[in-house]
OpenMM code with the backbone's topology and positions (N, CA, C; nanometers):
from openmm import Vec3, app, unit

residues = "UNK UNK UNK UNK UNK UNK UNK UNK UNK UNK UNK UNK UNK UNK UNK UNK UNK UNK UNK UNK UNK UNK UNK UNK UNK UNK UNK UNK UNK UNK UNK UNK UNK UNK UNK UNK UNK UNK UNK UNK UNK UNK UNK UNK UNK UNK UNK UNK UNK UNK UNK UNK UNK UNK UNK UNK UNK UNK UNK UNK UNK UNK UNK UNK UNK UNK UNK UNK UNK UNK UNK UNK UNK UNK UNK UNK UNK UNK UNK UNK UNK UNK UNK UNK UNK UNK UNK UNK UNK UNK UNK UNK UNK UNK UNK UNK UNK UNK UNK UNK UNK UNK UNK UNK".split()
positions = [
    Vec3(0.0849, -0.1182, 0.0000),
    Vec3(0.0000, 0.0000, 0.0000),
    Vec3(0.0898, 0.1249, 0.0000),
    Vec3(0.0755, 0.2453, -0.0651),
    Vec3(0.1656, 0.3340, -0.1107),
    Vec3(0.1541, 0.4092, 0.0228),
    Vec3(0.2376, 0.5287, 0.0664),
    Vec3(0.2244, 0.6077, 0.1840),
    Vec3(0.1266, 0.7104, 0.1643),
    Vec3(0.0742, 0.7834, 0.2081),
    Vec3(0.0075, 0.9349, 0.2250),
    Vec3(0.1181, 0.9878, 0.1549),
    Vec3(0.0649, 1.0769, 0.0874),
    Vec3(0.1689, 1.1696, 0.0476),
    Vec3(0.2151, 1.2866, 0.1542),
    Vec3(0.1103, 1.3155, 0.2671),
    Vec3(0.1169, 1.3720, 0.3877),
    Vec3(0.2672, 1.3434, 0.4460),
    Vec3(0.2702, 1.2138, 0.4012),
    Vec3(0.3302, 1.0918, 0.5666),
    Vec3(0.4757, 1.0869, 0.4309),
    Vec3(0.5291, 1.1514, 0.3424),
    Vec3(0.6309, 1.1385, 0.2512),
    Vec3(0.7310, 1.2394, 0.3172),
    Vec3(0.8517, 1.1885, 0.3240),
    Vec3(0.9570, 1.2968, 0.3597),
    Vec3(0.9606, 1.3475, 0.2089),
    Vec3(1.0130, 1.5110, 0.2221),
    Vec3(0.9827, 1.5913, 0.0755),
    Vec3(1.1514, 1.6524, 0.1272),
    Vec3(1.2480, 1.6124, 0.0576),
    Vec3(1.3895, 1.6697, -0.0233),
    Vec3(1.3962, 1.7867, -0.1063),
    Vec3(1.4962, 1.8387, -0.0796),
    Vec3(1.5363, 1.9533, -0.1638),
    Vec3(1.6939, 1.9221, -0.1711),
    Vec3(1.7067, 1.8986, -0.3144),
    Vec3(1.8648, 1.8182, -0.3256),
    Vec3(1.8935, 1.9570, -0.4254),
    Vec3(2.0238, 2.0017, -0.3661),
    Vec3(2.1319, 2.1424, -0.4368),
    Vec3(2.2382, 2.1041, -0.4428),
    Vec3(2.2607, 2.1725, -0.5378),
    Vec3(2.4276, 2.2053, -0.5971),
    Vec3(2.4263, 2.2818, -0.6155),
    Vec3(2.5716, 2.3701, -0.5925),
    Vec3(2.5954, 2.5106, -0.6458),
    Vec3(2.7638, 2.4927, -0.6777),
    Vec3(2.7468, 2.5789, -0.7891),
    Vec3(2.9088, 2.5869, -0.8365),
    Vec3(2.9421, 2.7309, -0.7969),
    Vec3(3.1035, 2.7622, -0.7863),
    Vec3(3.1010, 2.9248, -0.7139),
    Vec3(3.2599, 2.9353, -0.8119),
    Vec3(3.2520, 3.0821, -0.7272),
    Vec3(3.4088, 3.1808, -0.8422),
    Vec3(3.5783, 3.1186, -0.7800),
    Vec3(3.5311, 3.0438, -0.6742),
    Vec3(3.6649, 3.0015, -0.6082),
    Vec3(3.6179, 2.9182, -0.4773),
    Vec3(3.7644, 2.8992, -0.4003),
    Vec3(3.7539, 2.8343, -0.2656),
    Vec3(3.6903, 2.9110, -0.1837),
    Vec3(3.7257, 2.9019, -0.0635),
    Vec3(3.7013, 2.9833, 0.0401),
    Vec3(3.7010, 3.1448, 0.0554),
    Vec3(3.6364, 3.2061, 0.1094),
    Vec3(3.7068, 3.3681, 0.1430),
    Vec3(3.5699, 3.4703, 0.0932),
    Vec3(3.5502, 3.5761, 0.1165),
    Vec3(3.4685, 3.6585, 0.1320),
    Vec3(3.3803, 3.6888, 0.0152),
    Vec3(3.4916, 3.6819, -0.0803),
    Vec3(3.4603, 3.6779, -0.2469),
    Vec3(3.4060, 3.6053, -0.3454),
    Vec3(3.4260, 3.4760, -0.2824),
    Vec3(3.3176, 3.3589, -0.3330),
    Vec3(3.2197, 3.3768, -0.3555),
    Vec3(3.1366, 3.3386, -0.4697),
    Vec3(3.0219, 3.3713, -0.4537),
    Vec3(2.9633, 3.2695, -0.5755),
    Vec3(2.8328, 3.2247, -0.6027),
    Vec3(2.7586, 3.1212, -0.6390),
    Vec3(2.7724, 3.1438, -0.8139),
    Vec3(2.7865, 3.0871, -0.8787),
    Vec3(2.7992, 3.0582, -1.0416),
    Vec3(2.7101, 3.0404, -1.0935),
    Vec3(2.6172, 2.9000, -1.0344),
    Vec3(2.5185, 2.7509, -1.0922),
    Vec3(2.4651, 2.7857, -0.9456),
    Vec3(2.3300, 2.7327, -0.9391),
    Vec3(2.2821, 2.6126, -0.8997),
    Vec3(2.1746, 2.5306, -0.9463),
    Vec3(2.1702, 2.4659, -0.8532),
    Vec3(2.0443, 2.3603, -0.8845),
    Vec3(1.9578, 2.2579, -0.8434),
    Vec3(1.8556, 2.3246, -0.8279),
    Vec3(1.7737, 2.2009, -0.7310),
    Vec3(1.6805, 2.1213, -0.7913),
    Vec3(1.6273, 1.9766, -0.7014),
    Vec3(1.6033, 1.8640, -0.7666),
    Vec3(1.5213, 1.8498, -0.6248),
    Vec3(1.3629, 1.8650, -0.6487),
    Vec3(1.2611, 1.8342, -0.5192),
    Vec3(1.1882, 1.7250, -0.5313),
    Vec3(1.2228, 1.6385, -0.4082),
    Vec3(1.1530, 1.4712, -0.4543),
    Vec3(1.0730, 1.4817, -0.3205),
    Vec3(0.9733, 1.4317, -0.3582),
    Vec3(0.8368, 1.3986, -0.2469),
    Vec3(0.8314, 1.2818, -0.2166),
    Vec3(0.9437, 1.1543, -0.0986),
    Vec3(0.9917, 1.0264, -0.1240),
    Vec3(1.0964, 1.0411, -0.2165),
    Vec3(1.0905, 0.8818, -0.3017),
    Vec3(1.1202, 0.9019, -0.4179),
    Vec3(1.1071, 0.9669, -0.5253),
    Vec3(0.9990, 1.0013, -0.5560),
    Vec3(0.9657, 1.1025, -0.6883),
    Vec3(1.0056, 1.2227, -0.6937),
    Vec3(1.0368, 1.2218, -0.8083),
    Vec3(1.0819, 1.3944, -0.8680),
    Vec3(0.9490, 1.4889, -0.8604),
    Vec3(0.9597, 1.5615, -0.7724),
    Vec3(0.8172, 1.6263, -0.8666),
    Vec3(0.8637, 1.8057, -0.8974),
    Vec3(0.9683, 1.8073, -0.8843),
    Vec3(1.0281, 1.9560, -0.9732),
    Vec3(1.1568, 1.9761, -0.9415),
    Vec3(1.2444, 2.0588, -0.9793),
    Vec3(1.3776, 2.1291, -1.0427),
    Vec3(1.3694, 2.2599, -1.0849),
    Vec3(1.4864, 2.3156, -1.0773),
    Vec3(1.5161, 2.4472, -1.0957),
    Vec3(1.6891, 2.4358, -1.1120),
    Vec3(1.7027, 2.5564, -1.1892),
    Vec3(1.8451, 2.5805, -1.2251),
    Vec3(1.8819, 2.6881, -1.2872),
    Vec3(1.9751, 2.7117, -1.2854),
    Vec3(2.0057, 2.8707, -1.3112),
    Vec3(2.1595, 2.9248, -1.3136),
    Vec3(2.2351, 2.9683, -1.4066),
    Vec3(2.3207, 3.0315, -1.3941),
    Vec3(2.3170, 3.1721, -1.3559),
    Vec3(2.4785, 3.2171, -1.2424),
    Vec3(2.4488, 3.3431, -1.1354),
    Vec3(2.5384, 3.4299, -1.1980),
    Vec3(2.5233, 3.5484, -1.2192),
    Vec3(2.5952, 3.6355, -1.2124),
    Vec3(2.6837, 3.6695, -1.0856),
    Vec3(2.8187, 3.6805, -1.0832),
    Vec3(2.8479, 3.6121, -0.9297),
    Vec3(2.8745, 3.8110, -0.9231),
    Vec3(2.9257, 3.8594, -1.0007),
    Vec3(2.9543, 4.0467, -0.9574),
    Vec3(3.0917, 3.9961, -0.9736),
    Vec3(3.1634, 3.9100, -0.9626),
    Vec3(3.3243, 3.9309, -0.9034),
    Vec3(3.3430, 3.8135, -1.0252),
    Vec3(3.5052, 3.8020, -1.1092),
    Vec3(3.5576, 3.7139, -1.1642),
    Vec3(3.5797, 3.5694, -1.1040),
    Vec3(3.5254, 3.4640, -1.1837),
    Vec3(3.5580, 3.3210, -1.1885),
    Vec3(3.6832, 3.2747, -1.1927),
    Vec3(3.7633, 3.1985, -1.1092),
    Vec3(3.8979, 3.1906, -1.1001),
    Vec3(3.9319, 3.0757, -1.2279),
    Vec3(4.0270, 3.0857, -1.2702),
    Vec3(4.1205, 3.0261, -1.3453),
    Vec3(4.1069, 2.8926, -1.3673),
    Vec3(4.1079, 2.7909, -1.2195),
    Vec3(4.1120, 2.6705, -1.1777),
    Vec3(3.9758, 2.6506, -1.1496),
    Vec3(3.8791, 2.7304, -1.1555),
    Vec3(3.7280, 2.6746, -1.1121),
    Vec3(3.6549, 2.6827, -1.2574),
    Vec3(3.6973, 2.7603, -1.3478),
    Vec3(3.6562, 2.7667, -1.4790),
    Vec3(3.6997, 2.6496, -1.5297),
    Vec3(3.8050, 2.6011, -1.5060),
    Vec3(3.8624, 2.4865, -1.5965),
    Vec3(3.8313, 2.3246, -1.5070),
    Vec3(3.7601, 2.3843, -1.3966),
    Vec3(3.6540, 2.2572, -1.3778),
    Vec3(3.5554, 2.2276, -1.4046),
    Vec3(3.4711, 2.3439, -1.3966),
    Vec3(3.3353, 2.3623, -1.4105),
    Vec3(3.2813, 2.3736, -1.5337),
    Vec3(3.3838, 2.4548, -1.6076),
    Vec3(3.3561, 2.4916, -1.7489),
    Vec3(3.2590, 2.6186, -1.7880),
    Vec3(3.2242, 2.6549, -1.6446),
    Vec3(3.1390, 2.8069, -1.6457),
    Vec3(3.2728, 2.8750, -1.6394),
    Vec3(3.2397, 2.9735, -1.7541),
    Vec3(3.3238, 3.1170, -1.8128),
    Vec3(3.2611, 3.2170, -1.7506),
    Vec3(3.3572, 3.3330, -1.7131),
    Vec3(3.2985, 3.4247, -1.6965),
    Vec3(3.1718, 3.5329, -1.8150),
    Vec3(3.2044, 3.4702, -1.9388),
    Vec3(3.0944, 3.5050, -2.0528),
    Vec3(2.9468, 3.3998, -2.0325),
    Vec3(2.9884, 3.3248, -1.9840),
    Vec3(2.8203, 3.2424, -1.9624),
    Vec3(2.7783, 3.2945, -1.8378),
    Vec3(2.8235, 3.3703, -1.7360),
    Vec3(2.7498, 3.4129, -1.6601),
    Vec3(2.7285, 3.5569, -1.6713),
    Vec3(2.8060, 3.6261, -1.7910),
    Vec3(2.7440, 3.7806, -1.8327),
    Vec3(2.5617, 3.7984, -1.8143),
    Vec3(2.5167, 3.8602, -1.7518),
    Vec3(2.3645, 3.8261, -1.7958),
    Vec3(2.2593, 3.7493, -1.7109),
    Vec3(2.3363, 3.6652, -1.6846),
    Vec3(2.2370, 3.5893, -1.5798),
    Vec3(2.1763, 3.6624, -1.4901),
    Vec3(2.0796, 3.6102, -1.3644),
    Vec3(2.0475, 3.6987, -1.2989),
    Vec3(2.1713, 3.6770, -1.1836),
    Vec3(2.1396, 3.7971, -1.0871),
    Vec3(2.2611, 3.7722, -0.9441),
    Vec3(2.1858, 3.7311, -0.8705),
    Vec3(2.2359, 3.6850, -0.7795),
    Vec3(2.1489, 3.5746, -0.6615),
    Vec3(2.0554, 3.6180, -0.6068),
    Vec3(2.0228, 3.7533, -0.5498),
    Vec3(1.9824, 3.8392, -0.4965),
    Vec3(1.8126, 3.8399, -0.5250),
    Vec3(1.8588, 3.8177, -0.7247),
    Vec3(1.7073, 3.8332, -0.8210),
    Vec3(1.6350, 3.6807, -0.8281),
    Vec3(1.6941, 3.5555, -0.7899),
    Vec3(1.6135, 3.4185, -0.7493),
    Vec3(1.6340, 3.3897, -0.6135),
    Vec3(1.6950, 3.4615, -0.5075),
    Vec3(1.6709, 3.4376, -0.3997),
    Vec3(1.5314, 3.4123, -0.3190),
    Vec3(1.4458, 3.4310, -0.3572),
    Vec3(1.3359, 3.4660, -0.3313),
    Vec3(1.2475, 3.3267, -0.3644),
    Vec3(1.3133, 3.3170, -0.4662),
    Vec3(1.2231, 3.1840, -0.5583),
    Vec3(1.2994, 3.0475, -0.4840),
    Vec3(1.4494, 3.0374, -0.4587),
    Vec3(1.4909, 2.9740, -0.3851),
    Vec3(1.4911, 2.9109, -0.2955),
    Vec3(1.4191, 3.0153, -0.2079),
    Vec3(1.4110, 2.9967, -0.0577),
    Vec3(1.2779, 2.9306, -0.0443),
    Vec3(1.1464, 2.9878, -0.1651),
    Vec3(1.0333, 2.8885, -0.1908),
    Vec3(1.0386, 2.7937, -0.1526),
    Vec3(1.1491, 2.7451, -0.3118),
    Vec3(1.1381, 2.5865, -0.3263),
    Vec3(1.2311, 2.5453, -0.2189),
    Vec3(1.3178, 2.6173, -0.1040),
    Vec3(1.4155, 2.5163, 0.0043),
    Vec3(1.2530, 2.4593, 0.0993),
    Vec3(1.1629, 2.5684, 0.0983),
    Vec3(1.1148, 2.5566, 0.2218),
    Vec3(1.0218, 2.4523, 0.2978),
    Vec3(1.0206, 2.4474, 0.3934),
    Vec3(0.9259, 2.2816, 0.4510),
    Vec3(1.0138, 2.1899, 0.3152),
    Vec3(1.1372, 2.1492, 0.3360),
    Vec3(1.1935, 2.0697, 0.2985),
    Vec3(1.3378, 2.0454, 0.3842),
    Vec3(1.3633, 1.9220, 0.3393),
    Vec3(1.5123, 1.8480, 0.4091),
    Vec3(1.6028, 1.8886, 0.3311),
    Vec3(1.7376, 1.9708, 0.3493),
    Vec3(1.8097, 2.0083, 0.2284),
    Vec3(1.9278, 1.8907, 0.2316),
    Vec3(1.9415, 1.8893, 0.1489),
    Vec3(2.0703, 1.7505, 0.0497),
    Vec3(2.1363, 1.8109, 0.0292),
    Vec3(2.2630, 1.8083, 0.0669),
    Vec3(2.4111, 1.8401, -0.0699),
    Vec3(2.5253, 1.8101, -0.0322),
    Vec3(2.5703, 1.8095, -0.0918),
    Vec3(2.7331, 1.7426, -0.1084),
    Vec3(2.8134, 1.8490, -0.0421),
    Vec3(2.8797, 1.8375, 0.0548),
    Vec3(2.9859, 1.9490, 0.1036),
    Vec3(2.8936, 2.0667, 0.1202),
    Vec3(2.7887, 2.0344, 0.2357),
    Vec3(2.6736, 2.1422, 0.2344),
    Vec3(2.7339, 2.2357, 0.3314),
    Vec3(2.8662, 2.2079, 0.4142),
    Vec3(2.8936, 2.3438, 0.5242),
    Vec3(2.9978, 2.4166, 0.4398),
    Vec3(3.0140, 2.4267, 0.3173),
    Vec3(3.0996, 2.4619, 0.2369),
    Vec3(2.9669, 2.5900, 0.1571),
    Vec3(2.8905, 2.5086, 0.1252),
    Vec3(2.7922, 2.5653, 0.0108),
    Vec3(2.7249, 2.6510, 0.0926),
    Vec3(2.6835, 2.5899, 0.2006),
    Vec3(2.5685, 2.6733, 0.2915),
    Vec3(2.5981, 2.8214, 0.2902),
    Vec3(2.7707, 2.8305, 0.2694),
    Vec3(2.8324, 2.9849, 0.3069),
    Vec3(2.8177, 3.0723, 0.2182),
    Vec3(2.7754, 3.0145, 0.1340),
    Vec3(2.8278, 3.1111, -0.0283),
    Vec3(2.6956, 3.1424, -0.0403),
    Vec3(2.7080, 3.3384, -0.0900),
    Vec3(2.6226, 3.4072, -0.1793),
    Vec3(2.6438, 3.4447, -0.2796),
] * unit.nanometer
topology = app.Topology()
chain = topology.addChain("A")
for resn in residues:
    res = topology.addResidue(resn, chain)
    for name in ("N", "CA", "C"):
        topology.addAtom(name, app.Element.getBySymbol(name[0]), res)
């Protein structure tokens, strides 16, 4: 017998790519979320960031985000809002999340 959908733990799985390591200047590239109700997908979002500050050298040549693919985008500031939506009454997921958690 399937669960309540009530009685479903509901996920909010992120990634975010950023301009470098650590330090004040960091700031978000990508992200991207993936909201499962249980198992099921039932939406996503994604978005390249205008970070304001240059993409380092060694994070471009991982990521493969240029500082020209993020000309344009919006800055975090302008989906923050929509973000925090889809985090909310949810369990957040991510990989190296006390790393990510920091970055705007």
């Amino acid at each position: 017998m399937p669960m309540p959908q009530s009685d479903l733990l509901k996920f909010a799985v992120v990634d975010v790519e950023t301009t470098g390591g650590a330090g004040d200047l960091n700031r978000i590239t990508e992200i991207g979320i993936v909201l499962l109700d249980g198992t099921e997908q039932v939406g996503e979002f994604h978005s390249l960031v205008d970070p304001g500050v240059p993409i380092t050298p060694f994070v471009q040549n991982l990521t493969g985000i240029t500082d020209e693919m993020v000309s344009g985008a919006p800055q975090f500031s302008k989906i923050a809002e929509e973000v925090a939506e889809l985090l909310s009454d949810r369990i957040f997921v991510a990989h190296n999340v006390m790393f990510d958690s920091k970055i705007v």
